[in-house]
C-alpha positions, -999 to +999 in steps of 0.1 A: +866+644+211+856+609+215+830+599+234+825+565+249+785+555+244+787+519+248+801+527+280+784+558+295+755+538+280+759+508+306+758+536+331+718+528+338+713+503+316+711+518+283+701+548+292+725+580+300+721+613+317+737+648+309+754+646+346+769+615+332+785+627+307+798+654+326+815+624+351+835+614+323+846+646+316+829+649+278+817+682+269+783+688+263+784+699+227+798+667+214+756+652+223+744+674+201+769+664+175+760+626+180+725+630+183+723+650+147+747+620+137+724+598+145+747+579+170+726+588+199+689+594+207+678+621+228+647+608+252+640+642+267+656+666+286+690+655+296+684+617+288+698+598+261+701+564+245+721+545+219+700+538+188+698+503+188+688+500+224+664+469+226+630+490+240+598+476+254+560+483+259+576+495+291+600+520+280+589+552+303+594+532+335+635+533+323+632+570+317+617+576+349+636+552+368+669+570+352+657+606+364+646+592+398+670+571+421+647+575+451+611+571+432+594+533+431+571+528+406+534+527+418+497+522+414+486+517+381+522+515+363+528+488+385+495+473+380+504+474+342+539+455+344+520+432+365+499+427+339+468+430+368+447+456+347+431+469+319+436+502+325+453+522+300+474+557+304+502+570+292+510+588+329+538+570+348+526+569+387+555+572+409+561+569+448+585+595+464+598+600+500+577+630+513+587+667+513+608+651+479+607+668+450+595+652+422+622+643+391+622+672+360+613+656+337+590+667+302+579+634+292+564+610+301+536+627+322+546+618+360+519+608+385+531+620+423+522+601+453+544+605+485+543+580+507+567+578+542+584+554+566+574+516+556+554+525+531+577+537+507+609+518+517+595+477+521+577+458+489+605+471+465+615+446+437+641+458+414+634+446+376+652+450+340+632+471+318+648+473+282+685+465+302+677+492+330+669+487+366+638+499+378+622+498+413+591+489+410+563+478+444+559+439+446+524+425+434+510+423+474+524+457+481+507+473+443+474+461+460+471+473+491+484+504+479+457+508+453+434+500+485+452+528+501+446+550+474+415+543+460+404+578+459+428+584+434+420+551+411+391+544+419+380+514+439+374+495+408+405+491+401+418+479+427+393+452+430+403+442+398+440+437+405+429+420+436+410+396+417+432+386+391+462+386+413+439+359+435+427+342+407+466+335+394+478+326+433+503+355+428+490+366+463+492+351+500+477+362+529+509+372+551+524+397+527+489+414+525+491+414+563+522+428+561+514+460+541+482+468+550+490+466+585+453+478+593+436+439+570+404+460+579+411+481+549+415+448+527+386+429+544+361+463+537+374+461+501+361+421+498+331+431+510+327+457+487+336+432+458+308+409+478+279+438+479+284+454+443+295+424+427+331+440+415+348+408+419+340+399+381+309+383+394+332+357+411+313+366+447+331+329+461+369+350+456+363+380+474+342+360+504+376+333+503+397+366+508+379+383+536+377+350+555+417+340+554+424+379+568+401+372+595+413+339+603+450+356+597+440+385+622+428+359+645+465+342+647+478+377+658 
């Protein structure tokens, strides 16, 4: 048999599932023939590649987003394509509808965090990650998520990505308004930056942030 990988390929981008190959009516022992050819790579369980697909430092968000058609990625993934922290981990944190079951997958180590109703559906943007699309939260949405979710980062963190999202006017008052929905969260979290001095030292950002969500609240 034959079997079509630039094509099956362009499925998801460069990336393939089993299932796929079961659509085009392949069977599944020619993979294992192709992978020991060296014509395809195997990824992990049921994922594949060709092996000259272009590949970034962003690679795990195509795997994940190829296992996961209703998953966004979240929290600090997010915060790392946005290139809004320092933190480092190999985990891939994803947001799922609730009472959704989480993708199989071996590797890379998944992160769960279900969210519902607005919160998982609005603040979507859809990027190409080493030629696969992958839905991924919006900068405003990333922060007031890691707000949201603190417990589980640490506030840190997300005073950080606050910070450097204000500091690179990637930010604007209206979209944090929009998904935060309760700004007190937001305007606790600039005075937190204010008291403990977690704004990078830079005590004039977080007092500039908590003063344009009051005068935004004020305009409701």
């Amino acid at each position: 048999h034959s079997f079509p990988t630039r094509r099956s390929s362009d499925l998801v981008g460069g990336l393939f599932r089993t299932r796929d190959v079961d659509a085009a009516g392949v069977p599944r022992s020619t993979l294992a023939q192709l992978v020991q050819e060296g014509r395809l790579q195997r990824l992990g369980r049921g994922l594949y590649s060709l092996p000259d697909r272009e590949s970034s430092a962003h690679e795990s968000l195509a795997e994940v987003a190829a296992k996961s058609s209703q998953g966004v990625i979240c929290l600090i993934s997010a915060l790392r394509f946005h290139e809004l922290t320092t933190q480092q981990s190999s985990d891939v944190w994803l947001a799922i509808p609730h009472k959704s079951h989480p993708p199989k997958i071996q590797y890379p180590p998944l992160r769960i965090v279900h969210m519902s109703g607005d919160a998982i559906s609005t603040g979507i943007e859809t990027v190409s990650v080493s030629g696969a699309s992958v839905r991924i939260f919006s900068v405003s949405k990333t922060i007031v998520d890691c707000f949201k979710f603190r417990n589980k980062i640490g506030l840190d963190v997300a005073l950080e990505a606050l910070h450097e999202a204000w500091h690179d006017k990637r930010i604007d008052m209206d979209e944090l308004w929009r998904y935060a929905q309760n700004v007190e969260l937001l305007m606790n979290a600039a005075l937190y930056g204010i008291a403990g001095g977690c704004m990078s030292g830079n005590k004039n950002v977080a007092a500039s942030i908590r003063a344009r969500l009051l005068n935004r609240a004020r305009t409701e």
